[in-house]
N, C-alpha and C positions, 0 to 999 in steps of 0.2 A: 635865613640861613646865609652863610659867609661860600663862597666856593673861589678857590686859589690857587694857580700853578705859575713856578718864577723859579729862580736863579738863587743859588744858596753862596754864600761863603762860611767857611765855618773852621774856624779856631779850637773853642770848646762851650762847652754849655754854655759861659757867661759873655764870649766874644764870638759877635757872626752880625751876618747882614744877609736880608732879605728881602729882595727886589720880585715883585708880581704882579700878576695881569688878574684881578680880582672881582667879584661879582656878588651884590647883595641881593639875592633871589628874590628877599624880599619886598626890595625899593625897585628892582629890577636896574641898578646903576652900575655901572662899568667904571673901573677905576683902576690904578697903579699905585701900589702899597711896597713902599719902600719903610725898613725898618734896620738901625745900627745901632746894636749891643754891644757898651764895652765895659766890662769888670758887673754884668748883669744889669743896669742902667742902660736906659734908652737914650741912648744921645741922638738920634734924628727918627721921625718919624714924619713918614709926606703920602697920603694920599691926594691922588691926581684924576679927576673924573677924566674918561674917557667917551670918546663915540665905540660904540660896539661892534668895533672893529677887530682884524688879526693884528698883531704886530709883535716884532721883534723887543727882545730884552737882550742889551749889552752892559757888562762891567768888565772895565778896564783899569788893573792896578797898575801903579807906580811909585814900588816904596809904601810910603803909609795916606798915599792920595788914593779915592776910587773915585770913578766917576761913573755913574749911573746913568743910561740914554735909553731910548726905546725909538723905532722906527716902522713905520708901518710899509713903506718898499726895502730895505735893507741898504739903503743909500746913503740917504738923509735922515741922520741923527740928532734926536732934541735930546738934549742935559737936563736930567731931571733932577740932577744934586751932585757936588763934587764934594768929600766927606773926607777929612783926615782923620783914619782909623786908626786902634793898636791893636791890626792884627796882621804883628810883622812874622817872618819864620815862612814855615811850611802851612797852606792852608789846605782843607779837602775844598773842594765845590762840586756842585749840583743840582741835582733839581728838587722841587719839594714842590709836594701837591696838600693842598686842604681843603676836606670839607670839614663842614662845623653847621649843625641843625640844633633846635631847639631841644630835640628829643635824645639825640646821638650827636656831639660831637667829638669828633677823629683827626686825629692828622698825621698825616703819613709823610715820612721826610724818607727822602732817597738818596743818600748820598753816596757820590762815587766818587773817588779822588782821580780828577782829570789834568788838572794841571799842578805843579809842585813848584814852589821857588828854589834859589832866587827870582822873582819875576824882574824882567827887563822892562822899559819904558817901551810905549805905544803911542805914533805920533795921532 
């Protein structure tokens, strides 16, 4: 079974990205699942095993640049991908949780529109 909670961006159905903190119940492996859809086409897809640990998830737009990090003290930030998107405009973001079993699976996306553009740069 797949189990997932992360950070949304989201355009529309065919344009979004999704950054998570991921767990295969069944290998018992810990990983980061970074996934960008544009026009329904995967243009990046990166899982990144992890120690099974807490840690933070950041994305930071700029324009049509995102850069995706994660931190486990909220300090010190690793780049896990810098990705030129098209998903200019207004975006929602969120959070988004998954599970997914062999027998049932579900996924529940939660989106709440927290931040709106224009978005400004972030040094």
């Amino acid at each position: 079974s797949y189990i997932g909670a992360g950070l949304l961006l989201w355009k529309d159905d065919a344009n979004f990205a999704r950054f998570e903190r991921a767990v295969n119940a069944t290998t018992n492996t810990t990983f980061l699942k970074l996934d960008v859809f544009a026009d329904g086409d995967v243009i990046v897809s990166r899982n990144l095993r992890l120690d099974n640990t807490n840690i933070r998830l950041q994305v930071i737009r700029s324009g049509r640049t995102v850069r995706f990090s994660h931190s486990t003290n909220g300090n010190d930030w690793t780049l896990v991908q810098r990705v030129q998107v098209p998903l200019a405009g207004t975006l929602k973001t969120g959070v988004l949780a998954i599970n997914s079993t062999a027998t049932a699976p579900t996924m529940i996306q939660a989106m709440k529109p927290m931040v709106r553009g224009p978005f400004g740069s972030r040094p």
